[in-house]
PATOR-760696 format. One record per residue (C-alpha): residue in three letters; x, y, z. Coordinates in steps of 0.001 Angstrom, whole numbers, plus 524288, in hexadecimal, padded with zeros to 5 digits. Layout:
N
ALAXYZ;...
***
This chain:
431
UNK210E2B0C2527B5F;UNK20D61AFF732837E;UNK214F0AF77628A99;UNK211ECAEAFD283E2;UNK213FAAF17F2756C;UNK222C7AF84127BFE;UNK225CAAEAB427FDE;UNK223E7AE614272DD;UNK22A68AF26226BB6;UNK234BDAF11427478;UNK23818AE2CD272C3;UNK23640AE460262D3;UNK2413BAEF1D26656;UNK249F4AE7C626E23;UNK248FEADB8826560;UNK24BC6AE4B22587F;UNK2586BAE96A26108;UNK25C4AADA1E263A7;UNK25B51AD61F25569;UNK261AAAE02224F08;UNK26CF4ADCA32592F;UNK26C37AD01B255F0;UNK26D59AD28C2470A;UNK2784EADCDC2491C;UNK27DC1AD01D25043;UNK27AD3AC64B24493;UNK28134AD1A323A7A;UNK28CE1AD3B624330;UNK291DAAC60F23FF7;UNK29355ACB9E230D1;UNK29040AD9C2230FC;UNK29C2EAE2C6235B5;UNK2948BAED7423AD8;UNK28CA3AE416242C6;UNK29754ADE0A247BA;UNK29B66AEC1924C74;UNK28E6EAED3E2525E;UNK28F1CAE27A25B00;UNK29C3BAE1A025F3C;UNK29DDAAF0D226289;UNK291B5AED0B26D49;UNK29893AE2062738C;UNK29B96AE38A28292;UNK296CCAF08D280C1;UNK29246AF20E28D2C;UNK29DA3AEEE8292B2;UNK2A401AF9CE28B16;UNK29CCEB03D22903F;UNK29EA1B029A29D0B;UNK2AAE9B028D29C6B;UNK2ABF9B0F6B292E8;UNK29F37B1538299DD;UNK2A499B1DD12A4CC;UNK298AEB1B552AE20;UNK29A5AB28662B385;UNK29BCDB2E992A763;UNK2903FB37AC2A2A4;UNK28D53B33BB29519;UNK2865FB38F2288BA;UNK28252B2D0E28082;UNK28134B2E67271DC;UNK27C22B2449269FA;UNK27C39B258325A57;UNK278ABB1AEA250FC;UNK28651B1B38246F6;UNK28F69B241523FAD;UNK28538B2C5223AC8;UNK27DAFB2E8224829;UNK28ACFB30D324F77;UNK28E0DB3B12245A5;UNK280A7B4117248A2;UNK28445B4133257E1;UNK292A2B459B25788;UNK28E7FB54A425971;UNK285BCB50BE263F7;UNK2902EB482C26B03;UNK29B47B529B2690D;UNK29446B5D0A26E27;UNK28D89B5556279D2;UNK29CF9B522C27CB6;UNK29E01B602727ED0;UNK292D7B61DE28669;UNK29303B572628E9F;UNK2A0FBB585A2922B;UNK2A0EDB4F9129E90;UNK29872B44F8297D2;UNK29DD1B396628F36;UNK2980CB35F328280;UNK29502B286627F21;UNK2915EB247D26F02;UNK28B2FB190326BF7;UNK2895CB123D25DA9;UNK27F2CB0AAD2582B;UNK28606B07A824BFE;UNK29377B03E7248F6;UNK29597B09FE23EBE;UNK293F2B169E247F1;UNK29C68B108F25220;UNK2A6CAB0C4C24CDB;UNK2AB1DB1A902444A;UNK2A799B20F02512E;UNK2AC16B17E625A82;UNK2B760B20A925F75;UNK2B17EB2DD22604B;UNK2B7E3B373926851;UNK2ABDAB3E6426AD0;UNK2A421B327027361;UNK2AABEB2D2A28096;UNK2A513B1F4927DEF;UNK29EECB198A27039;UNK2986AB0BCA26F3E;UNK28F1CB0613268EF;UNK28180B05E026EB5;UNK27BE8AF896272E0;UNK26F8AAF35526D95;UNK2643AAF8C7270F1;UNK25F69AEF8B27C3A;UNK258C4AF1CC287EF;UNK264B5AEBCC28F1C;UNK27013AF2BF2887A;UNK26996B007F2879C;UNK2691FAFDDF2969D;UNK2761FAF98729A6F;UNK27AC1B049F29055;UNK273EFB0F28296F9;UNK2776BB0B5B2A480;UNK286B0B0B0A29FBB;UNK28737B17D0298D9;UNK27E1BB20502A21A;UNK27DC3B2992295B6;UNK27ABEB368329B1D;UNK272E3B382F28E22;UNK27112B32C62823D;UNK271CFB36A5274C8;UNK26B86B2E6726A15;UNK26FACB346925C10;UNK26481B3519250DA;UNK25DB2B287425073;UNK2612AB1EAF25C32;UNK257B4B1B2E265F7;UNK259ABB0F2F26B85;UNK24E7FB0AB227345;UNK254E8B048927F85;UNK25F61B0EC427E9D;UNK254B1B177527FFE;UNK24C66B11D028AC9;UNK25AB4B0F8529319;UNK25DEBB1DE7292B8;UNK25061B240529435;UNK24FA9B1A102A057;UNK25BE6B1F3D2A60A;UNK25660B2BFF2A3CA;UNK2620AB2FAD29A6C;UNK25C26B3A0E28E33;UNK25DC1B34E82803E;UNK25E69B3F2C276FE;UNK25D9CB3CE92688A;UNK26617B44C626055;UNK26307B47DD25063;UNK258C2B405625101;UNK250D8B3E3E243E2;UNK243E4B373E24226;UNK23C0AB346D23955;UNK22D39B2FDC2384F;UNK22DE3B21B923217;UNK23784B1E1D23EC2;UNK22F76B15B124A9F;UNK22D86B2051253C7;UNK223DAB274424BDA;UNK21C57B195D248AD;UNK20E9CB179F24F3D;UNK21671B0937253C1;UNK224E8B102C2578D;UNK21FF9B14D526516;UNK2295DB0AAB26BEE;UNK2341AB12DE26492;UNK22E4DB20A226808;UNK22D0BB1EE4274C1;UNK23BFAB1C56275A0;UNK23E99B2A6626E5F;UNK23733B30C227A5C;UNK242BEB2C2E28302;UNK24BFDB33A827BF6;UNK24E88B431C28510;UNK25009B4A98276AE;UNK24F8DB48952695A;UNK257EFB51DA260E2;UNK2514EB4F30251F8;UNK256E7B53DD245AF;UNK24A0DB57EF24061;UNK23B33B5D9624142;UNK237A4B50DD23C3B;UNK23E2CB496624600;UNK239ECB523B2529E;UNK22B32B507D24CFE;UNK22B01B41A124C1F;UNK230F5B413725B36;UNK225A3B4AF325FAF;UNK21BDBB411E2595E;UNK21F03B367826311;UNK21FFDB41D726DDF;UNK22DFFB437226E32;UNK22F72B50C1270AF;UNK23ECBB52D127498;UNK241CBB56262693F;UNK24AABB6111262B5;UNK24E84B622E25403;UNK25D3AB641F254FE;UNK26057B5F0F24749;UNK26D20B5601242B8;UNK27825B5412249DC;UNK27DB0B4F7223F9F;UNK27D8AB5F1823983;UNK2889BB625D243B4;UNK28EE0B56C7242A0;UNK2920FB5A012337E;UNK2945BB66FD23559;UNK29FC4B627023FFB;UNK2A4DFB5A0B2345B;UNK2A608B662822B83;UNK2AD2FB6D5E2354F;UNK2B7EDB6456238DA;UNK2BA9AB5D9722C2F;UNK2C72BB5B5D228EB;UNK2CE09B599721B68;UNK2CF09B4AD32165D;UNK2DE8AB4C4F20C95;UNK2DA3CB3DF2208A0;UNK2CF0AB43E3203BF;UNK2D28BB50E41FF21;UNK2DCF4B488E1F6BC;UNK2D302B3FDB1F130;UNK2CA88B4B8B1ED6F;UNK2D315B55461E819;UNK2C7C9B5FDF1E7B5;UNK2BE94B591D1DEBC;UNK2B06AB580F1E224;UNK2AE34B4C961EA6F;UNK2A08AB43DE1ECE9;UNK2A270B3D701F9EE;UNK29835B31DD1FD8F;UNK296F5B2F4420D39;UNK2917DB22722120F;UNK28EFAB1A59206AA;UNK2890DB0E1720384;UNK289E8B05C11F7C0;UNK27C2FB0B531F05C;UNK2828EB18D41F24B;UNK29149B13C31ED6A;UNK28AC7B0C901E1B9;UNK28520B19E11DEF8;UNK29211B21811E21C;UNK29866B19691D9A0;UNK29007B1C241CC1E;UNK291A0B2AE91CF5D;UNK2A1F5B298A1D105;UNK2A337B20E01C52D;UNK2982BB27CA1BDA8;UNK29CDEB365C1C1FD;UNK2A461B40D51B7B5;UNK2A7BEB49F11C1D9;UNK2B447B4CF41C8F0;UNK2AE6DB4A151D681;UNK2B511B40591E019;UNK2AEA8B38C51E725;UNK2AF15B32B41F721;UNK2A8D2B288C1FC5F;UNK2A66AB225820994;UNK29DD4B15B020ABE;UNK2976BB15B721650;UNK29DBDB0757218F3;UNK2ABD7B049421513;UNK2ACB9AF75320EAB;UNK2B7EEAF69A206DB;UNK2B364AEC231FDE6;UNK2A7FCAF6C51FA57;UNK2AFC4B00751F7D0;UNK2B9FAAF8531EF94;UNK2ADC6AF5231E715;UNK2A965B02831E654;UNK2B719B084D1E322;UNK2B806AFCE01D821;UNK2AA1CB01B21D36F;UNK2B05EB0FCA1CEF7;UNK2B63CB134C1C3BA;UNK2BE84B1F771C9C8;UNK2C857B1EC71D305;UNK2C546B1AC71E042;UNK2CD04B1A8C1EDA4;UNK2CA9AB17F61FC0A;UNK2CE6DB21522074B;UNK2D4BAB173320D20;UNK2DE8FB15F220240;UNK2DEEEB24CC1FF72;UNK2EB06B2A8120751;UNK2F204B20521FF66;UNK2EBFFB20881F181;UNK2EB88B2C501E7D5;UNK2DE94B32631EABD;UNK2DED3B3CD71E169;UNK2D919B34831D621;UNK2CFBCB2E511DCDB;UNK2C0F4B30ED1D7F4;UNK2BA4AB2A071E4FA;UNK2C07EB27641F205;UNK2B9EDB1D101FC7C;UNK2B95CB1FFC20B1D;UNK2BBBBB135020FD6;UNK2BBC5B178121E58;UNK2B241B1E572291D;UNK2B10DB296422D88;UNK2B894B3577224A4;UNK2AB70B36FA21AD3;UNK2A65CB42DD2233B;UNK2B2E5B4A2D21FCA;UNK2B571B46E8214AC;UNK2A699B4C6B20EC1;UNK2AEF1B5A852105C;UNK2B326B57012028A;UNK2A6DFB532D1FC45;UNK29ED1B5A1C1F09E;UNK2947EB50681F023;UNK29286B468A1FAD0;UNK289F3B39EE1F906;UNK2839FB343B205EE;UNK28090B23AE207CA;UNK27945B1C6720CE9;UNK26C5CB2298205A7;UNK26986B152F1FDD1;UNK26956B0DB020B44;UNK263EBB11DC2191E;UNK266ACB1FBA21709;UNK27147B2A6721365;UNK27C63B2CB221C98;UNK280BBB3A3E221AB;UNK27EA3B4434216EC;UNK281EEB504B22045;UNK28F16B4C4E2206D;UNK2918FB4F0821161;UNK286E3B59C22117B;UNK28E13B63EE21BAB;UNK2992EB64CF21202;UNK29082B6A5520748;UNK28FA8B60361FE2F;UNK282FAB5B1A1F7EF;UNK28004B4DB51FCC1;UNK27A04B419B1F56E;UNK274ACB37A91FAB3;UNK26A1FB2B841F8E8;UNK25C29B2A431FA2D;UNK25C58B24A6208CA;UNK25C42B319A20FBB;UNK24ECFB344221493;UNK251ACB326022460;UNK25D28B3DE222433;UNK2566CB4942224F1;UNK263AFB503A22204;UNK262DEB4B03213C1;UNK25638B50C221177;UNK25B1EB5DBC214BB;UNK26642B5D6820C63;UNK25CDBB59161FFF5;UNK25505B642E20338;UNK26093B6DA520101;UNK26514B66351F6E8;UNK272B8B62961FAE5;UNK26F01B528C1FB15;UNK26A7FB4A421F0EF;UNK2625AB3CFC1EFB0;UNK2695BB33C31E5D9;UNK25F83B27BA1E398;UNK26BC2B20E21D8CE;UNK2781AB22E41D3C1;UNK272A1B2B961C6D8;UNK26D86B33D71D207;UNK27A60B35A71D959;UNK28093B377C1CCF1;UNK277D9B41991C7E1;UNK277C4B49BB1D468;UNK28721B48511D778;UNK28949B4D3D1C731;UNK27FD0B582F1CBB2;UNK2869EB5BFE1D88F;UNK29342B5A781D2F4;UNK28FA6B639A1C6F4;UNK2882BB6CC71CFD9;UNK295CFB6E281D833;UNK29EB7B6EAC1CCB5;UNK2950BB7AC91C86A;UNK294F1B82B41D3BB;UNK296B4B91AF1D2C6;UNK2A3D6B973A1DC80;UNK29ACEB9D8C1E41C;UNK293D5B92C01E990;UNK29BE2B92481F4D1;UNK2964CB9C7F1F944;UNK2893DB95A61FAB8;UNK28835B8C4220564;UNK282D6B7F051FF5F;UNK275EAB7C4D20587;UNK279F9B728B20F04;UNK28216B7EA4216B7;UNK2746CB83A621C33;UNK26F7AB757421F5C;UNK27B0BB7184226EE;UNK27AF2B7DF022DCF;UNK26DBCB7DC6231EF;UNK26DE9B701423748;UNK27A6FB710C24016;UNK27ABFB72D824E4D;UNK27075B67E0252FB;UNK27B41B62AA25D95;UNK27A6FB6D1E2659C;UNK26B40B6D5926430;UNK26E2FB608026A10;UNK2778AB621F27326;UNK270E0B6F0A27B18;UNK26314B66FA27A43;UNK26A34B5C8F28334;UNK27036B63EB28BCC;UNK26406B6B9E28EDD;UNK25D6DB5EA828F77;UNK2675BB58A3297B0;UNK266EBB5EF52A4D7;UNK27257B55952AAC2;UNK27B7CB5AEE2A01B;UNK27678B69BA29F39;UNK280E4B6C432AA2A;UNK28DB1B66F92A2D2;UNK28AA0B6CDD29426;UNK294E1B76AE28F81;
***
């Protein structure tokens, strides 16, 4: 590219990066989560140095939120074992990442990552002296970028997706390409994915799949029994809906007050406003009660239970049915894997084109597209007939998703020995 047009991408860049931290500033002032966003990056300079053990070797992850740490975890765990004399530091992009994770035991340091200037992706660097870092699905942060690949420190890129319509592929998204060619490895969750990177001659590239596969399957194995919920469910069939918004709870609540079946049914909005849920609970005509209030309230009545907290919904999917998945009316459904690995058929809305995971599960037919509520009500009286009907031998038979998950598992270590053959200055210390 020339000069004079990287000068000008560069500076559109940089004064993108300055506006949307002044309007993060501007919504702070009303906005909770902004407010979050700004004050967890004040003096934070100053806090790293003094957490930053200068003489520390460090392995830097950076994920976006909730869903992206989730995606690293395996990858962070096992580099822990590794890496045993290193230190890991985990930075956030989102609050609403940070502040659930904000005490994991599994990260020496976590912080929020400064905005992406030229100046703070500087003095970060020259602070943390990662040893590497670790940039988890999406995240590539131009100045970040430039500061390590200066400092000759390798970026790798782990379950990476991509997808043609995105800038890198564009005849006018070179300024952006040429920043993916300063990351060591790519490790892609797809063919599609390693294709579009060797069209712009990026060539480091493995297919290792999902991270998030093993992270699932680490959730299945050390789940532990919920007696608040066991006592609300008293063995009935239960529909559990993860991460909702209010399209999908307007929907929820035609099938709960519309519904002739025994199920019971769980739900966790992706936000927790009380005054939402209060108007929700007042919307039903069956009983209704919060987990907050459970250990003191008679559950055992109770049609529908609220989880008015964070954190619990992955466990408590062990005692689904039928799940239901959010955020498919807005900017796209949230993690269907972690309902799908116990079995259960999925549902979800029509926003799920960029997850490549929900195609697969269509294609065995163990998800569902509902486009209203006459949908989700037609396909939960289906699946909930279709359950009610099965034969006593169909145990036996694994459900479909048994050979999916089991095929997908085991990308972390794909991961992990790629690095450490990659890595020469850590080939020496690995296990």
């Amino acid at each position: 590219m020339p000069l004079r047009l990287c000068g000008l991408f560069m500076f559109l860049y940089n004064l993108s990066i300055h506006l949307f931290g002044l309007a993060i500033r501007i919504a702070s002032h009303f906005n909770p989560k902004a407010k979050l966003w700004i004050e967890g990056r004040k003096n934070i300079f100053e806090k790293l140095k003094t957490t930053i053990d200068p003489s520390a070797k460090i392995i830097w992850f950076h994920v976006a939120s909730l869903g992206e740490f989730e995606q690293g975890r395996p990858v962070i765990e096992c580099m822990r074992q590794q890496f045993p004399q290193h230190k890991i530091l985990l930075t956030f992009f989102s609050p609403s990442g940070y502040e659930i994770r904000k005490n994991y035991a599994g990260a020496e340091s976590i912080f929020y990552l400064p905005l992406d200037t030229k100046r703070n992706a500087q003095q970060f660097i020259a602070i943390v002296k990662p040893q590497m870092a670790i940039f988890v699905k999406y995240e590539f942060w131009i100045h970040y970028i430039n500061a390590l690949h200066n400092n000759k420190i390798p970026i790798y890129s782990i379950s990476s997706i991509f997808r043609a319509d995105q800038i890198y592929f564009k005849s006018y998204g070179k300024f952006y390409a040429d920043a993916l060619k300063k990351i060591a490895f790519f490790f892609v969750q797809n063919e599609e994915s390693k294709k579009l990177l060797q069209s712009i001659e990026r060539n480091n590239v493995m297919i290792s799949g999902d991270t998030r596969f093993d992270r699932v399957a680490q959730n299945v194995a050390s789940v532990k029994p919920i007696p608040v919920i066991e006592k609300f469910v008293q063995n009935k069939p239960v529909l559990i809906a993860g991460s909702t918004w209010p399209k999908d709870e307007a929907l929820l609540l035609e099938l709960i007050n519309q519904t002739k079946t025994d199920y019971k049914f769980i739900i966790a909005p992706h936000q927790i406003h009380q005054e939402q849920i209060d108007g929700f609970i007042k919307k039903l005509n069956v009983t209704a009660i919060k987990f907050s209030k459970s250990e003191k309230e008679d559950t055992s009545k109770a049609r529908v239970m609220i989880i008015d907290n964070v954190g619990m919904l992955t466990s408590i999917y062990q005692y689904g049915s039928i799940s239901y998945i959010g955020g498919g009316f807005g900017a796209g459904i949230h993690n269907i894997l972690e309902p799908s690995v116990f079995m259960m058929p999925v549902l979800f809305g029509p926003n799920y084109h960029k997850f490549q995971e929900a195609h697969d599960l269509l294609k065995i037919k163990s998800a569902f597209v509902i486009n209203n509520a006459l949908e989700l009500i037609e396909i939960f009286n289906r699946l909930a007939k279709e359950k009610q009907e099965t034969n006593p031998f169909a145990a036996l038979v694994p459900p479909p998703q048994f050979e999916y998950f089991k095929s997908k598992v085991g990308a972390t270590n794909l991961i992990v020995d790629k690095i450490c053959s990659l890595n020469k200055l850590n080939s020496s210390i690995r296990k």
